[in-house]
C-alpha positions as CSV (number, residue, x, y, z in Angstrom):
1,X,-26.6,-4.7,-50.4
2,X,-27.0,-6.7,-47.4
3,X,-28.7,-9.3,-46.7
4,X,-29.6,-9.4,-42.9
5,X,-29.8,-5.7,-41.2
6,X,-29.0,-6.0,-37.5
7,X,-31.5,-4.4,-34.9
8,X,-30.7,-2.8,-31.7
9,X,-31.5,-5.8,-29.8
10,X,-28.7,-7.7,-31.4
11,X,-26.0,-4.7,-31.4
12,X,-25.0,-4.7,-27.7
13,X,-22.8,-1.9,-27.1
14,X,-20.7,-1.5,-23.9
15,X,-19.2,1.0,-22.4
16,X,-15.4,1.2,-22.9
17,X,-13.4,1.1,-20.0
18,X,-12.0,3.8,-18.5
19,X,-8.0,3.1,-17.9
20,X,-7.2,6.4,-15.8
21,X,-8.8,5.1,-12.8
22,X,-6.4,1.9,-13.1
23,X,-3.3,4.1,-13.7
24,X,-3.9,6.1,-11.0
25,X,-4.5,3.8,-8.4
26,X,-1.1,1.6,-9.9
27,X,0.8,5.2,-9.4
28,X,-1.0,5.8,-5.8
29,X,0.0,2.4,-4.4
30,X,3.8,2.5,-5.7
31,X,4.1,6.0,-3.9
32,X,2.2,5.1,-0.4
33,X,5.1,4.6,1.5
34,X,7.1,1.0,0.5
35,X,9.4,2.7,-1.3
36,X,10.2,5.1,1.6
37,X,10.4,2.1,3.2
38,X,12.9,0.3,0.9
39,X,15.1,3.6,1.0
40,X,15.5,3.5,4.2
41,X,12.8,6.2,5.6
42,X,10.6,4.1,7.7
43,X,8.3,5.5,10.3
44,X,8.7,4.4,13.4
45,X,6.3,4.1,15.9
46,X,7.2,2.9,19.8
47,X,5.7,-0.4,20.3
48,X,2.4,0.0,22.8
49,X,2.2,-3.4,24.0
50,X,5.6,-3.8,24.9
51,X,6.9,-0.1,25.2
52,X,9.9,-0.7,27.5
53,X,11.9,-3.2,29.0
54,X,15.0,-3.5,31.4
55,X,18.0,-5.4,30.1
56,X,21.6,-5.6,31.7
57,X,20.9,-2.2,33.0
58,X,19.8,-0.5,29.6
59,X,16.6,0.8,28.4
60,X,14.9,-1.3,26.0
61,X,12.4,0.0,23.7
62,X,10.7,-1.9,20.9
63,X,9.4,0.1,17.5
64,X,7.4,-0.6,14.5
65,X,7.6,0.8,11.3
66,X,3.9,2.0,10.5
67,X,4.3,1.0,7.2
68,X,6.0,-1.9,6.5
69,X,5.7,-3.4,10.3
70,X,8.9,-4.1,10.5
71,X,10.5,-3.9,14.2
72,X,13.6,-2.9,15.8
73,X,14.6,-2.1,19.5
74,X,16.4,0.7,20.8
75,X,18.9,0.5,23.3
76,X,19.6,4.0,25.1
């Protein structure tokens, strides 16, 4: 039959990976806000640091999207 019988101390079994935990956290990161982001739905927050400034007579505030950081200033 066979010549050489393994034992358990040469037979090293490992645990096989779980690939849920992987897929979720691939579908949890494409749906935490980028793509809102890339649509065109950011979340702007008002600037704290510089919050307003006067320009030619205008109102100037300065935003942040909370997401992506990307910045825009409001004239009003």
């Amino acid at each position: 039959m066979c010549e050489h019988a393994a034992t358990a101390d040469e037979i090293k079994m490992e645990k096989p990976t779980d690939l849920n935990k992987f897929r979720k956290q691939r579908r949890k990161e494409r749906g935490s806000g980028s793509t809102l982001c890339r649509s065109g739905f950011h979340q702007w927050q008002d600037e704290p640091k510089k919050q307003f400034d006067v320009k030619q007579g205008q109102l100037v505030s300065v935003q942040r999207c909370a997401r992506c950081d990307k910045t825009r200033t409001r004239l009003t």
